[in-house]
N, C-alpha and C positions, 0 to 999 in steps of 0.2 A: 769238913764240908768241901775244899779245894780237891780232895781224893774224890769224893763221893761225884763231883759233877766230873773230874777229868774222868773218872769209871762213865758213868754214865754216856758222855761223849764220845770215848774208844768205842762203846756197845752200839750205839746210836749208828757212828760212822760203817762201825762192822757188818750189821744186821742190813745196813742199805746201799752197801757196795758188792758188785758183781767181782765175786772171786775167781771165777771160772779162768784158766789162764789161757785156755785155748780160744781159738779165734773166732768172733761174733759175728753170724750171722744176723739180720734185724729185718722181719719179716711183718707185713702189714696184712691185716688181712678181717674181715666183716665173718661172722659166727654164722656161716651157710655152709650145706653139705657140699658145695662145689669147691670149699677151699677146707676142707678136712685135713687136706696135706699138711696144714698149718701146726693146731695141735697135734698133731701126731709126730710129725719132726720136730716139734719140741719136747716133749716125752720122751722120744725116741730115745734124742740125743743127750738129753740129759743123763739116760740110762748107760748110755755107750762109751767106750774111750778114745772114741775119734780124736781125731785134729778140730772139727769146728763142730762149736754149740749155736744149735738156731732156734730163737728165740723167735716167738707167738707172739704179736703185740695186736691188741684188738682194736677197732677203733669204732668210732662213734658212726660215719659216715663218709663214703668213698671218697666223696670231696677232700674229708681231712684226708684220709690216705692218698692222696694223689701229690697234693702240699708235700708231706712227707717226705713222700719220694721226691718231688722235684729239687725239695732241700737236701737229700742226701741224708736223712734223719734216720730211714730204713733203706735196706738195700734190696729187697723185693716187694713187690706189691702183688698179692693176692687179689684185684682188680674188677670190676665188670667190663665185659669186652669193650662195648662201645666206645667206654672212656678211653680205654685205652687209643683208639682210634685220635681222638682228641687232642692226647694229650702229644702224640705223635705230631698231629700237622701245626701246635702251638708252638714247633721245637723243640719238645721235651725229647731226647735222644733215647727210648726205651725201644726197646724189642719182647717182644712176644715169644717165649720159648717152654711155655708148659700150657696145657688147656685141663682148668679144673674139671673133676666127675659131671657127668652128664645127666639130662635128665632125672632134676632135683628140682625143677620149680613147676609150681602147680597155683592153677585159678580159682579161686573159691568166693561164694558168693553168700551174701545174709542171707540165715539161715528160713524165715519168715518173706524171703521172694520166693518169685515162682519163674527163674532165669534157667531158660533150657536153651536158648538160640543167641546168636548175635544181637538179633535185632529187640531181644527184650531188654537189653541195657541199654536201650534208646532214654535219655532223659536222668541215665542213673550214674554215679560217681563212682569211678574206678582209680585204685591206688596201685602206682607203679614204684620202684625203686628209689628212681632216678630215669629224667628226658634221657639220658644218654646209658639208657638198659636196654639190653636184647627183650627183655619182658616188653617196655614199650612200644619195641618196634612191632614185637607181634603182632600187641594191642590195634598200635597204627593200621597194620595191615588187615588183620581181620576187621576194623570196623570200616575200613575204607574199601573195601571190596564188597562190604554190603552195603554201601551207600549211608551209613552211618556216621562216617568223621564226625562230624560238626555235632551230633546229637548224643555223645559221652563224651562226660567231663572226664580228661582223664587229670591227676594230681600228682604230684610226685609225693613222697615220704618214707621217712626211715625205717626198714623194716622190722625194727622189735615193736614200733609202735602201731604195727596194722591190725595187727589181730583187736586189740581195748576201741581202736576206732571204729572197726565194723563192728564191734557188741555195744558200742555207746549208738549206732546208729547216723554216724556224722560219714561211714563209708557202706556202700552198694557190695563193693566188692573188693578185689586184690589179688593182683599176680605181681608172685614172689619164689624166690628159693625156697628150697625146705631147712631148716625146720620150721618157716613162719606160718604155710599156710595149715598142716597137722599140730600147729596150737590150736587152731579152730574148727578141723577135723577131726579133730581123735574126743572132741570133748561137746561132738555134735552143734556145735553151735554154727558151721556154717557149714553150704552144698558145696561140694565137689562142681565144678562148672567143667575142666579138662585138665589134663594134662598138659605142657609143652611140648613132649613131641609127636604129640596129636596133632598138631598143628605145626610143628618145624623138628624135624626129624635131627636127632645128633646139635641139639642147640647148644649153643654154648653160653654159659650165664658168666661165670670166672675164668680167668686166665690167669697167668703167673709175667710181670712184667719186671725185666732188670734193665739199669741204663748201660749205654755201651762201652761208657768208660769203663765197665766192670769187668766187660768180658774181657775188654783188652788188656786191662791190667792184673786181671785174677780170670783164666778162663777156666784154668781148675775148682775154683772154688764154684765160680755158675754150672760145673759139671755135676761138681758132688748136692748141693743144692736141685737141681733139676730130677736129677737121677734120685736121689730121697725122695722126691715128691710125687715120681711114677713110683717109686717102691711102696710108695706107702699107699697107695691105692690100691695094688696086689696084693698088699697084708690085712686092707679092711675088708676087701672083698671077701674074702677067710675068717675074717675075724670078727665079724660085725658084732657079736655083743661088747667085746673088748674094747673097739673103736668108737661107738656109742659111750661107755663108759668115760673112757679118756676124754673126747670132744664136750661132753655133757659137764664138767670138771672146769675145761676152759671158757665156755660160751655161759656157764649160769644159767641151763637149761638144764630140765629133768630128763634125768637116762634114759626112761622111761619112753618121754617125747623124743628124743633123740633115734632113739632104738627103732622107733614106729613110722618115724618120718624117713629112717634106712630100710624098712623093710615094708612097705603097705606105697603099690603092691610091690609082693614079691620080685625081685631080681630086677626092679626101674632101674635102681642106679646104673650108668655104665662107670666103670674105674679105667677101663684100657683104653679109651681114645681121647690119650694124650698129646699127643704129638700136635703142632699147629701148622695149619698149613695156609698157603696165599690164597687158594681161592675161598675157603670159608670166610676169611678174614676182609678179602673184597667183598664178598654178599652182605655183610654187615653191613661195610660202608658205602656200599649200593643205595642200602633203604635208609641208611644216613640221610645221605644227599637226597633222597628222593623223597621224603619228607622234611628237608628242610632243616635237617639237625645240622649238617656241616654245607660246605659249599664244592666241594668238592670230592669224589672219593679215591684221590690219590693215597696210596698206602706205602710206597716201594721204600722197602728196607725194614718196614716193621718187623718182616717173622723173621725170626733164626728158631731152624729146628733140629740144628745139628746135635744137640744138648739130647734133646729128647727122644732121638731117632739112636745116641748112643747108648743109651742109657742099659746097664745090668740088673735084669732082672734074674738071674739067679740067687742061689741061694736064700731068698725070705722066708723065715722061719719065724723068731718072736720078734716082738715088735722092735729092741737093741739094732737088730739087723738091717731091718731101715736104713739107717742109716751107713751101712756098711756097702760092699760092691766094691768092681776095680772100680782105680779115678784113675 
């Protein structure tokens, strides 16, 4: 019995301990097409024989990724902009050095309205990410320029749980990243209302945020990190059933959906405007402050784009290569 449990315990400890002896990357990040990067440089690298393994850690809600990071718990965070802006003026020492795929989040509405215009969601409940989402700001500004503010509820909530909310009827509508709102599109159950950059051209939903103790002390490593994560948007852009499949594996979504929400329409996603730069990043926090989310919209020192401005794109071929390039 004394052999059977010290077995037992050896397999226990073996089975739940990280063997990997190269070096750990710990990356944060929410199951949307704008942080794709995520799975896939964990795939990738698992495949590869590099120097560092980077690990996909999912989480429940940006909030808790934000903690995270502040604790050092992860060393990137796959992010929604605006937080980022937040977490910057509270202290938080992070910089801005990758901007997830583009134009992935889309507005959709119960399927039994009849919402063609701004003004028909006068009276009606809309779900946003989070107060501190580019999605909200939208929100903000398109009902405030029709004179609307006051007359849509808008609510915050987690986005695996919007779609069950707008079929139970407790939600009007919802703008979200994809794949949340092609849960409810592909399966007819709610309208199409627009696009994002129907309304905000080149928006940005995710960013990629490191703090800067990191840089200074590994700025190799935020190299080869960074540079993986423009790689690997140039390999899905190539590869979309592939990268659907991979993503759909990580997030507990069907390939299926996955596949539909990368491709409908055709060629939405952008993969290449990665790079971050100060003035998108002041516009954010323009409408910040101009609706009341922050108090000011100082940002200086948030972006570093050196990362991503160096980054090698040659050579991407299977998806191993990802994670390869000079460093």
């Amino acid at each position: 019995m004394v052999g059977w449990f010290l077995l037992i315990s050896f397999l226990h400890l073996f089975l739940n301990t990280e063997h990997d002896a190269r070096k750990i990357v710990n990356m944060g990040y929410m199951p949307v097409i704008t942080n794709l990067a995520a799975p896939l440089l964990d795939a990738a690298s698992a495949q590869s024989d590099g120097s560092i393994r980077f690990k996909a850690l999912k989480f429940a809600s940006f909030a808790e990724m934000a903690e995270a990071l502040r604790n050092d718990q992860i060393q990137a965070a796959f992010i929604i902009a605006p937080l980022s802006i937040v977490l910057h003026q509270q202290g938080t020492d992070v910089r801005v050095v990758y901007i997830g795929n583009r134009h992935e989040s889309t507005f959709v509405t119960r399927k039994e309205l009849v919402i063609k215009s701004i003004g028909d969601l006068e009276g009606r409940t809309v779900a946003v990410p989070m107060r501190y989402s580019g999605h909200n700001l939208a929100l903000l500004k398109m009902v405030s320029e029709a004179g609307f503010r006051e007359k849509v509820h808008i609510v915050e909530m987690n986005p695996p749980d919007m779609a069950a909310a707008l079929a139970s009827g407790s939600l009007d509508a919802y703008f979200v990243g994809e794949p949340f709102a092609a849960q409810t599109l592909k399966f007819g159950s709610s309208n199409l209302f627009l696009y994002v950059e129907q309304v905000w051209p080149d928006f940005i939903c995710n960013l990629m945020l490191v703090k800067q103790k990191l840089i200074d002390k590994e700025p190799a490593t935020v190299h080869a990190l960074v540079q993986a994560a423009v790689r690997s948007g140039q390999w899905a852009k190539n590869n979309i059933p592939q990268a659907a499949h991979i993503a759909s594996r990580y997030w507990g979504q069907s390939e299926d959906l996955v596949k539909y929400a990368l491709t409908t329409p055709t060629n939405r996603i952008q993969f290449d405007k990665f790079t971050p730069r100060q003035e998108e990043m002041q516009q954010i926090a323009d409408l910040m402050k101009h609706y009341g989310l922050i108090k000011d919209g100082m940002i200086n020192g948030l972006v570093d784009d050196r990362f991503a401005r160096k980054a090698d794109l040659n050579g991407i071929t299977d998806l191993a290569s990802i994670v390869r390039g000079r460093h």
